[in-house]
C-alpha positions in Angstrom: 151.3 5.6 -71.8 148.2 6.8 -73.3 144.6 6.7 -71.4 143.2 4.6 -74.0 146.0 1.8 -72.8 145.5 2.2 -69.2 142.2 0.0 -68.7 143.7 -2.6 -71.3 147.1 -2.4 -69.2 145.6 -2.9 -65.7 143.8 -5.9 -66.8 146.7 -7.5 -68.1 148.8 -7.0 -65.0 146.2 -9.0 -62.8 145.4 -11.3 -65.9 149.1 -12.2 -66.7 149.7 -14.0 -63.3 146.5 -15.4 -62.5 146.1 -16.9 -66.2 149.8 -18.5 -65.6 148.9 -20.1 -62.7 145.9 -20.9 -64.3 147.7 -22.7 -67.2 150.0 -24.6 -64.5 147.1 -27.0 -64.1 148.1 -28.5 -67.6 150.9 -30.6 -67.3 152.1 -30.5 -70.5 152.7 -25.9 -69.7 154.4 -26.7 -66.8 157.5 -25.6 -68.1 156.8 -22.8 -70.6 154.6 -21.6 -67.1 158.1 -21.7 -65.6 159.7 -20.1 -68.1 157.3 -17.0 -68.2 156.9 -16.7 -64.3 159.3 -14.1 -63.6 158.2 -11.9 -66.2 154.9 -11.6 -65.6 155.3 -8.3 -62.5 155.8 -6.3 -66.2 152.7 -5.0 -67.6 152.3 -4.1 -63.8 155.9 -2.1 -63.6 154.9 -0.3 -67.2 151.7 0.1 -65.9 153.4 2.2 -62.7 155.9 3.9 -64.9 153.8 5.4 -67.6 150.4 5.6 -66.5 148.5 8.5 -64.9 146.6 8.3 -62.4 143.0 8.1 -63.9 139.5 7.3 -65.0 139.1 3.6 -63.2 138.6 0.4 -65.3 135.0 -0.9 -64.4 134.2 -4.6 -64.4 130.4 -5.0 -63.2 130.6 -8.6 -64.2 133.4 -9.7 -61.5 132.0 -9.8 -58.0 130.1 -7.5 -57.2 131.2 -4.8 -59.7 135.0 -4.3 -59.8 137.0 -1.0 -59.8 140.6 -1.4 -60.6 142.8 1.8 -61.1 145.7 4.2 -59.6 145.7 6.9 -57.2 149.2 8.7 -56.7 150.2 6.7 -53.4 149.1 3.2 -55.0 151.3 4.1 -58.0 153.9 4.4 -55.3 153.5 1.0 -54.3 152.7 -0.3 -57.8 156.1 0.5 -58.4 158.0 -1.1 -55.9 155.9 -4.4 -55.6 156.3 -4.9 -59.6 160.1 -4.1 -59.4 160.8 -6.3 -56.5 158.8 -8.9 -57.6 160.9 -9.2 -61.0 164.1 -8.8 -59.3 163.2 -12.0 -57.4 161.3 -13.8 -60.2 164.2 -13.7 -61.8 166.6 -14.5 -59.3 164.6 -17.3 -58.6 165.4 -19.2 -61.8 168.8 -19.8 -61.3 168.3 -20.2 -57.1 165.6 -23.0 -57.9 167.3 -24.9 -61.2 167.7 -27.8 -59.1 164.7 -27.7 -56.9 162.3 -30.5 -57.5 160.1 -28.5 -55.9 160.4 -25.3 -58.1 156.8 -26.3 -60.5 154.8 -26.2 -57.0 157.1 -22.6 -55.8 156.3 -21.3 -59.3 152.5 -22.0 -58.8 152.3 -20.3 -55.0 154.5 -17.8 -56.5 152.2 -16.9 -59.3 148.9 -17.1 -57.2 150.7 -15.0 -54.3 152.0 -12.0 -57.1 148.4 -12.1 -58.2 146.9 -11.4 -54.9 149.8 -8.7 -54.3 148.7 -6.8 -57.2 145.5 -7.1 -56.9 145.0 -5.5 -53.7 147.2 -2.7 -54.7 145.0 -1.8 -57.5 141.4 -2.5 -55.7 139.7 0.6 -55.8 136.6 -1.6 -53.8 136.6 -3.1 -50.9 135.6 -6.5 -51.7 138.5 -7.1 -54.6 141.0 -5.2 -52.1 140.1 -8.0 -49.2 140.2 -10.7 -52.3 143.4 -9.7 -53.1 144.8 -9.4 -49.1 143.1 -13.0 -48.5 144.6 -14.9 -51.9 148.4 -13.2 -50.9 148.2 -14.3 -47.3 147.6 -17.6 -47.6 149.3 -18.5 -50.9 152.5 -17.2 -49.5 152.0 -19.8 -46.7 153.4 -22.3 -49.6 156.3 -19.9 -50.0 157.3 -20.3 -46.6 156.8 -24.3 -46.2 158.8 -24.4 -49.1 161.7 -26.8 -48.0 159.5 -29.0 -46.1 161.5 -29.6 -43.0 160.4 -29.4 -39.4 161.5 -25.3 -38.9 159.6 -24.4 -42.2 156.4 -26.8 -40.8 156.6 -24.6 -37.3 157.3 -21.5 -39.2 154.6 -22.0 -41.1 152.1 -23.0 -38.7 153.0 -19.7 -36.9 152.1 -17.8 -40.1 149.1 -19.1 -40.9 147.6 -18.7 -37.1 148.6 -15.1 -36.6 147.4 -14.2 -40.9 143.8 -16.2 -39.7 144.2 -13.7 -36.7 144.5 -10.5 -38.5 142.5 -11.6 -41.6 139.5 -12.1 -38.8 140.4 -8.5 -37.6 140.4 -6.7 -41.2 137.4 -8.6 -42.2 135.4 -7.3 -38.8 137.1 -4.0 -39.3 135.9 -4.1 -42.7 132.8 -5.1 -42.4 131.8 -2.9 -39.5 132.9 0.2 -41.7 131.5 -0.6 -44.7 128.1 -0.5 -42.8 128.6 2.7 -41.1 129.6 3.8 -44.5 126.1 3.0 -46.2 127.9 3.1 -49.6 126.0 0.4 -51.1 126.7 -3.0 -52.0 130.0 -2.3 -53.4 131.6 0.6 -51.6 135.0 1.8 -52.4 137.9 2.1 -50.6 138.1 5.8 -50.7 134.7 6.0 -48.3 136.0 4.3 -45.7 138.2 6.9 -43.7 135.2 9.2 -43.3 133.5 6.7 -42.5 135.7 5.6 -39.8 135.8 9.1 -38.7 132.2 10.0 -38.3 131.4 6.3 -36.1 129.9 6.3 -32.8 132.4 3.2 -32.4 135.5 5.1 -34.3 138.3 3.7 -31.6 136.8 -0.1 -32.1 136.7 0.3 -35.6 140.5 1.9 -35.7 141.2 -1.0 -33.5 140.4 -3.5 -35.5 141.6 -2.4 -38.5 145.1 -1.0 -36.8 146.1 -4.6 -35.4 144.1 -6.6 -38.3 146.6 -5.1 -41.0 149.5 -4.6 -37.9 149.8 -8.0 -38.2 151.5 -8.0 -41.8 153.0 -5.0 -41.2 154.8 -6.0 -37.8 153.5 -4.1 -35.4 155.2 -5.2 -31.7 153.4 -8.6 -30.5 152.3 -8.8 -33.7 155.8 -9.5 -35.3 156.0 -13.2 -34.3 155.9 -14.6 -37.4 158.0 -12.4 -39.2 161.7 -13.6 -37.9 160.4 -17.5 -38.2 159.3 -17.2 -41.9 162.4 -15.8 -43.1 165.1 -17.6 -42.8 163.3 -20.6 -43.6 161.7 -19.6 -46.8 163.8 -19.5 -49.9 165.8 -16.4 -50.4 163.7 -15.4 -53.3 160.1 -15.5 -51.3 161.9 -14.1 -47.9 162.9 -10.6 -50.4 159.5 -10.5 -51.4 157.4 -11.2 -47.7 159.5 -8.5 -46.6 160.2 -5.6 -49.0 156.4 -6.3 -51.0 153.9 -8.0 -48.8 154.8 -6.6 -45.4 154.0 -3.2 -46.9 150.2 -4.6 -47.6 149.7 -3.8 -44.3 150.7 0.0 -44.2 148.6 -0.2 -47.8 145.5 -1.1 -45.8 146.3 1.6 -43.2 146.3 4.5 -45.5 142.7 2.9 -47.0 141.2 2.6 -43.9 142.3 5.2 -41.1 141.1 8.6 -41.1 144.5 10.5 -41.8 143.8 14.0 -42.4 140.2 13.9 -41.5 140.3 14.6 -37.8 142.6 14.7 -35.0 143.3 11.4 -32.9 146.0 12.6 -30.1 145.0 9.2 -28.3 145.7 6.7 -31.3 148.5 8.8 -32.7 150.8 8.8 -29.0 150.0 4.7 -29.3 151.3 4.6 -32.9 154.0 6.8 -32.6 155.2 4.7 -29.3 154.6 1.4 -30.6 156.5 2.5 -34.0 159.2 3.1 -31.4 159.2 0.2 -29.6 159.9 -1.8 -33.3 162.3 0.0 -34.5 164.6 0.1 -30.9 163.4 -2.9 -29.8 163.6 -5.2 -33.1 167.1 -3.7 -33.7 168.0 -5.1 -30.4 166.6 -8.6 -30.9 168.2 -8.8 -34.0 172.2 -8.1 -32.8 171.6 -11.5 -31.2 170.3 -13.7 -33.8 172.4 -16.4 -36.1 171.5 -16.1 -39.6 171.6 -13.0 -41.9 167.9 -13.5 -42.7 166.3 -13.4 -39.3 169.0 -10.0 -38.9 167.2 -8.8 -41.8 163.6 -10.1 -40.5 164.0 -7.9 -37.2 165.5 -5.2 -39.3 161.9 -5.2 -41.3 160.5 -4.9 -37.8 162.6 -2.1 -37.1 162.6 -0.2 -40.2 158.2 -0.5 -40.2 158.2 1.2 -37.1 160.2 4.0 -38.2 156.9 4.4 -40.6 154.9 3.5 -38.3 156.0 6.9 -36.3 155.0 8.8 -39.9 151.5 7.3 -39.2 151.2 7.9 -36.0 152.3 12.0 -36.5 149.3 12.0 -39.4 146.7 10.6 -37.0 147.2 13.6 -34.9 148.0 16.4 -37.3 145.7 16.3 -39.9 147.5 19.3 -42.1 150.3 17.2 -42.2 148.6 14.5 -44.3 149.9 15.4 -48.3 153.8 15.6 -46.5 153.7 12.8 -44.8 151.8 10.3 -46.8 154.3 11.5 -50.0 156.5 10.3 -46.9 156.0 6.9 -45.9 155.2 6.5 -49.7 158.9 6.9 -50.4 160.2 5.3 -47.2 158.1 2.6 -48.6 159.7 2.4 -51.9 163.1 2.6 -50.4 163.2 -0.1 -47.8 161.5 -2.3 -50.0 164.3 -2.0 -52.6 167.2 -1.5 -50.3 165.9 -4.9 -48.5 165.1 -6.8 -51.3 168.6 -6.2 -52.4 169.9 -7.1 -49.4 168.0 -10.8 -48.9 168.9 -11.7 -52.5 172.8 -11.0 -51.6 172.9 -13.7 -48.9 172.5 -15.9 -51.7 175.0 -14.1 -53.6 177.2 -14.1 -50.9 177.1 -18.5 -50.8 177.9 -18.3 -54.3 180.0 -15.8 -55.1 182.4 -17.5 -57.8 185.9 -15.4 -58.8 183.6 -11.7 -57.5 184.9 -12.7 -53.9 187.0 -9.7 -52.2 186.6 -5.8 -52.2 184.0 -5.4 -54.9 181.4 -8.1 -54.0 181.3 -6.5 -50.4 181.1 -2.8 -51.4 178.1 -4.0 -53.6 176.7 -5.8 -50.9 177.5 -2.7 -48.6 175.7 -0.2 -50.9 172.3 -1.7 -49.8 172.8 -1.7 -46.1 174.3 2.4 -45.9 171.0 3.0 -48.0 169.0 1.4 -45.3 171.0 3.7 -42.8 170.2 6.6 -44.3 173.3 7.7 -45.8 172.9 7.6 -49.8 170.5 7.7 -52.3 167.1 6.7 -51.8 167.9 6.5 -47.8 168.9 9.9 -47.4 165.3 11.0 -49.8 163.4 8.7 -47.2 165.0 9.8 -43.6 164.7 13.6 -44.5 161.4 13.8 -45.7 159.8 11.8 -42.5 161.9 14.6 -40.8 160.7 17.3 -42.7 157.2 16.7 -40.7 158.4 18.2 -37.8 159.7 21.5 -39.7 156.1 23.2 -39.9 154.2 25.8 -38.9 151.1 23.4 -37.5 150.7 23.3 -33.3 152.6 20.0 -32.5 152.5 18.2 -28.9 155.7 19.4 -27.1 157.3 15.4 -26.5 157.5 16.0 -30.4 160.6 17.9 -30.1 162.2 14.8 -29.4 161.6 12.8 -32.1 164.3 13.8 -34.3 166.8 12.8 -32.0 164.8 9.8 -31.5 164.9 8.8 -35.2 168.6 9.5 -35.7 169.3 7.5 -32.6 167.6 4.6 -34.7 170.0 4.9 -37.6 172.7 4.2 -35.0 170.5 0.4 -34.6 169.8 0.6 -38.1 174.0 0.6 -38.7 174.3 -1.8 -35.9 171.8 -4.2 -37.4 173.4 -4.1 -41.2 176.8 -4.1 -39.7 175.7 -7.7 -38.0 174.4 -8.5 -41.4 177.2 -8.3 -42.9 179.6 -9.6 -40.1 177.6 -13.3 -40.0 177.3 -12.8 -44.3 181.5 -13.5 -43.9 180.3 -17.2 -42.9 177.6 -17.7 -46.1 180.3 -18.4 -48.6 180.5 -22.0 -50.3 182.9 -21.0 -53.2 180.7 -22.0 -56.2 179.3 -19.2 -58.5 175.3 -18.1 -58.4 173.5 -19.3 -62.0 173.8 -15.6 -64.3 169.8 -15.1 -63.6 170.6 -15.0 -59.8 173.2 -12.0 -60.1 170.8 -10.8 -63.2 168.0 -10.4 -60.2 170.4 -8.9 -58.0 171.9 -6.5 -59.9 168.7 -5.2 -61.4 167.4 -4.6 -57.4 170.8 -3.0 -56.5 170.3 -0.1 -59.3 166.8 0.3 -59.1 166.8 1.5 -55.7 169.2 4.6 -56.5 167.3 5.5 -59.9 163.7 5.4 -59.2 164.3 7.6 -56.5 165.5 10.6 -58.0 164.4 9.8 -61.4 160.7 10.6 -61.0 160.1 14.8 -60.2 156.9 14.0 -58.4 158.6 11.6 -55.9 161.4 14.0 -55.0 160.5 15.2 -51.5 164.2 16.5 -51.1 165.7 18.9 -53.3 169.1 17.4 -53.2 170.4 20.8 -54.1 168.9 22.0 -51.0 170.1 19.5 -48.3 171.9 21.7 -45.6 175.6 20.5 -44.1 173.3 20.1 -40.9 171.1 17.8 -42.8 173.9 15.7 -43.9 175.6 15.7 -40.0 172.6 14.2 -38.9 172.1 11.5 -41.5 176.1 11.0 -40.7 176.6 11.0 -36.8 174.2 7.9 -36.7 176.3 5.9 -38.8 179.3 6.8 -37.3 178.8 5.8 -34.4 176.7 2.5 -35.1 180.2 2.1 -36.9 182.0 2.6 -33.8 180.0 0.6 -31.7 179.6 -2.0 -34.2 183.7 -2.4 -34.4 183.7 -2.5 -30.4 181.1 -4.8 -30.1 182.7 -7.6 -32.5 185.6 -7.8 -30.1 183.9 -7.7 -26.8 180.5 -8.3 -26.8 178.8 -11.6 -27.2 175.2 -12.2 -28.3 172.9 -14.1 -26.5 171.0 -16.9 -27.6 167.9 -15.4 -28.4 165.9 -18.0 -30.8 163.9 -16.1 -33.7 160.3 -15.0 -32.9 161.6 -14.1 -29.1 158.7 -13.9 -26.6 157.2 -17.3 -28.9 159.8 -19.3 -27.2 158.4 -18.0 -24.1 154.9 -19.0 -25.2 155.5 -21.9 -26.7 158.8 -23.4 -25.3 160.1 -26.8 -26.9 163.1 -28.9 -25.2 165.6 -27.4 -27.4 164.6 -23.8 -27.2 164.4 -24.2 -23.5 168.1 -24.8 -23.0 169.2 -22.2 -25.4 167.6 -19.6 -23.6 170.2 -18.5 -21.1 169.0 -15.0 -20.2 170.3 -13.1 -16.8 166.7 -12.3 -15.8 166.5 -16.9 -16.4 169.2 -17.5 -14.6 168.5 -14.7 -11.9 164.7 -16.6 -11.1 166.6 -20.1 -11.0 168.9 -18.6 -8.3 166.2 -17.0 -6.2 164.2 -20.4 -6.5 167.0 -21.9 -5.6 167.3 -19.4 -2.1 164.0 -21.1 -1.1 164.6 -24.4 -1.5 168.0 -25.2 0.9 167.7 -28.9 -0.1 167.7 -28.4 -3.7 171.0 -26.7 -3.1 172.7 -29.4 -0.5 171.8 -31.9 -2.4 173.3 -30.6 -5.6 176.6 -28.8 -4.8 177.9 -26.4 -7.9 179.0 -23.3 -8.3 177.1 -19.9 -8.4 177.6 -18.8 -12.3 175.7 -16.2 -12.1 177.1 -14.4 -9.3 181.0 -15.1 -10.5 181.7 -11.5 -12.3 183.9 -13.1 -14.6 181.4 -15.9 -16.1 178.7 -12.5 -16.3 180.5 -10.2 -18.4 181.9 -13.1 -20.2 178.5 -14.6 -21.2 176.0 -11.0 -21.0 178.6 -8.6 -21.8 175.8 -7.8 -24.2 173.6 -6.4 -21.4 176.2 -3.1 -21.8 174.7 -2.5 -24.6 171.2 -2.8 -23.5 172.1 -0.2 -20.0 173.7 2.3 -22.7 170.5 2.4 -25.2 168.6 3.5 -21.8 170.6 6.0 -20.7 171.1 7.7 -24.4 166.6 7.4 -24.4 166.8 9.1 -20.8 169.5 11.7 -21.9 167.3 12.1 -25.0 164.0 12.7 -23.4 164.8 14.6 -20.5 
């Protein structure tokens, strides 16, 4: 694509969407709007495919004078948010042919597109928040979708923690922008050094760290993230997690001052917390119900991995160009490789004659991608890794991340083997509608292609990948295999209810008496010690000290004691 097209190509990939869902408002268009819906992410993917990054398109009359464009990361995620977004738009028409709700999804969908691409090509701060602001909360109609009681409390949960972090950003943003002294329409691109030359640098990191954390996950943060999923259709949950979660890690690369100076402080908390996620969100998940809240938690998990990639740039500035070419690929990669996966639970209800063999190794392809063991997953894992092979003074507890990471492929296999275990209990018989497995499919391939297709994106030579590279992407999976195959016959899950320590905050009657936890049941029997009468007066048996009721009903808790001991072996 030529440079003369660029400007006229940028302002047709904001204008398509937002003059769709302008158009809705007729009646009379409802259906044409409908019709055109799903194609609208395509000036935006032609725009990422054959556009250079280059001169920005001005627009003095919008705002407060608007700078739309492409830098080489934002082409990155350009790329993936266009793709992903088709994949679903399409799928969507066939999952929502019978919806009499589908004008109003095709509306919020529309409006929440808009905001997703508009804050990916901001080049200002004001049409980057505008963008952030009109995805948050138009995806709040995405995930109220159905209308029933769990999407009402799911969304209620969304909206309070996005009115949380949009309150963070927009101090965060604020408080830069006048440190910055950039005018009254500073761009994005002045706001790390600006960060970085504060007298109140840690509050501004702060608040922009757990303002975008929120959409991106971050532990404490995550609460919404399992609720919304599985509640939203299956078109809008592929989307909230491969597209919009990653606005988040967008806003950190704007903001943060990576490769500017060294923050040893911020970068331990990243890196830890980006460990807590991943470990602790693959756990969570091995005990949930539904493939979607599995793949919820695995979002969790898999953003912490890149979380860990921003945490080593905070405190290595040289390693800036590596890593953010890095995370820009992990990006790419888990939002494909998820996207595909969300859209298969719906292929898996309907999978027509397809069911056997071939409909599960399509549906596997996704997950061993996610593990790190082909295509795009084995670009991603390897170049995060390929951090820690340089020549830069590194802190010594360093040395154990590479064990650490592979050691979260083994809950990365776990999590997708659970996937694809409670999957087996999706089916209904029927076929999908054509435009459903159209969507799929589309998502399935991309993944593998985009990859390796693109020279500049290639942070692997494949040619170069050592048989110790490929052990290590290997032994992970392998044994998450093994465990997985153990677990199935001997472990049981507990009840953990989706959004974990909000059941705890918020407990409802029927939450309450799911949660049957040993640490519960542990403080009901020491309350129980000092109160004799309690006890006399209500005569049953000790449950939780009969060995065989335990490892009957927390067998589970093996797994936890073994994930300790393999960190402790690890670290020490």
């Amino acid at each position: 694509m030529s440079h003369a097209l660029h400007p006229a190509t940028v302002i047709l990939a904001l204008a398509l969407p937002l003059g769709l869902a302008a158009l809705w408002s007729v009646p009379q268009l409802r259906a044409i709007v409908g019709r055109l819906a799903p194609w609208s992410p395509l000036p935006a993917l032609l725009l990422a495919l054959f556009a250079e990054p280059g001169s920005p398109v001005h627009l003095d009359w919008l705002l407060l004078g608007t700078r739309f464009g492409l830098t080489e990361i934002t082409r990155v995620f350009l790329l993936f948010t266009a793709l992903l977004w088709l994949g679903a738009g399409i799928y969507a028409r066939g999952y929502l042919r019978d919806d009499p709700r589908r004008p109003r999804f095709e509306l919020l969908w529309l409006l929440t597109l808009a905001g997703n691409l508009l804050l990916i090509l901001a080049l200002d701060v004001v049409s980057f928040y505008a963008g952030f602001a009109l995805m948050t909360f138009a995806a709040y109609g995405l995930v109220i979708h159905t209308g029933k009681p769990q999407a009402r409390r799911a969304g209620r949960v969304y909206l309070a923690m996005a009115v949380l972090g949009e309150g963070l950003i927009l101090a965060g943003l604020l408080l830069t922008v006048v440190q910055a002294d950039a005018g009254i329409q500073p761009l994005l691109t002045a706001l790390p050094a600006a960060v970085a030359a504060s007298d109140q640098r840690d509050l501004l990191i702060a608040l922009l760290w757990l303002g975008f954390g929120v959409k991106a996950g971050l532990p404490l943060l995550h609460l919404w993230l399992p609720l919304a999923h599985p509640v939203a259709p299956v078109p809008a949950s592929a989307v909230l997690s491969g597209a919009m979660i990653k606005a988040g890690l967008l806003g950190w690369l704007h903001t943060l001052p990576i490769g500017l100076v060294s923050l040893p402080g911020w970068s331990a908390l990243a890196i830890v917390a980006g460990l807590i996620a991943a470990f602790g969100a693959a756990f969570l998940s091995l005990h949930q119900e539904h493939p979607k809240t599995v793949l919820a938690y695995s979002s969790i998990s898999q953003m912490g991995l890149i979380t860990v990639g921003i945490g080593m740039a905070l405190q290595e500035p040289d390693l800036r160009p590596l890593l953010l070419a890095a995370i820009a690929v992990y990006a790419l990669h888990h939002a494909l490789s998820k996207g595909a996966l969300f859209l298969g639970v719906g292929i898996a209800r309907h999978p027509g004659r397809l069911a056997g063999p071939l409909l599960w190794l399509l549906l596997a392809l996704p997950a061993l991608s996610l593990a790190g063991v082909m295509t795009s997953g084995v670009v991603a894992k390897l170049g995060l890794k390929a951090a820690l092979d340089t020549q830069a003074a590194l802190p010594d507890w360093w040395d154990h991340l590479p064990r650490l990471l592979e050691l979260a492929a083994v809950g990365t296999t776990l999590i997708m083997a659970r996937y694809l275990w409670l999957l087996r209990l999706e089916s209904q018989g029927d076929r999908a509608p054509f435009a459903s497995w159209a969507g799929w499919l589309l998502l399935l391939a991309s993944g593998p292609v985009l990859v390796f297709l693109p020279g500049q994106w290639q942070l692997v030579d494949r040619d170069a990948i050592t048989p110790g590279d490929w052990i290590s992407l290997t032994w992970p999976v392998l044994l998450g295999t093994a465990l997985a195959l153990i677990g199935a016959r001997t472990l049981r899950p507990w009840p953990i209810p989706p959004g974990d320590l909000l059941a705890l905050i918020t407990p409802r009657p029927e939450t309450m008496t799911r949660i049957r936890v040993p640490a519960t049941r542990a403080l009901r029997f020491v309350l129980g010690l000092l109160d004799p009468a309690r006890i006399m007066s209500r005569p049953r048996p000790n449950e939780f000290l009969r060995p065989d009721r335990f490892w009957q009903r927390e067998s589970t808790l093996v797994y936890a004691v073994l994930l300790v001991v393999m960190l402790a072996a690890t670290l020490l």
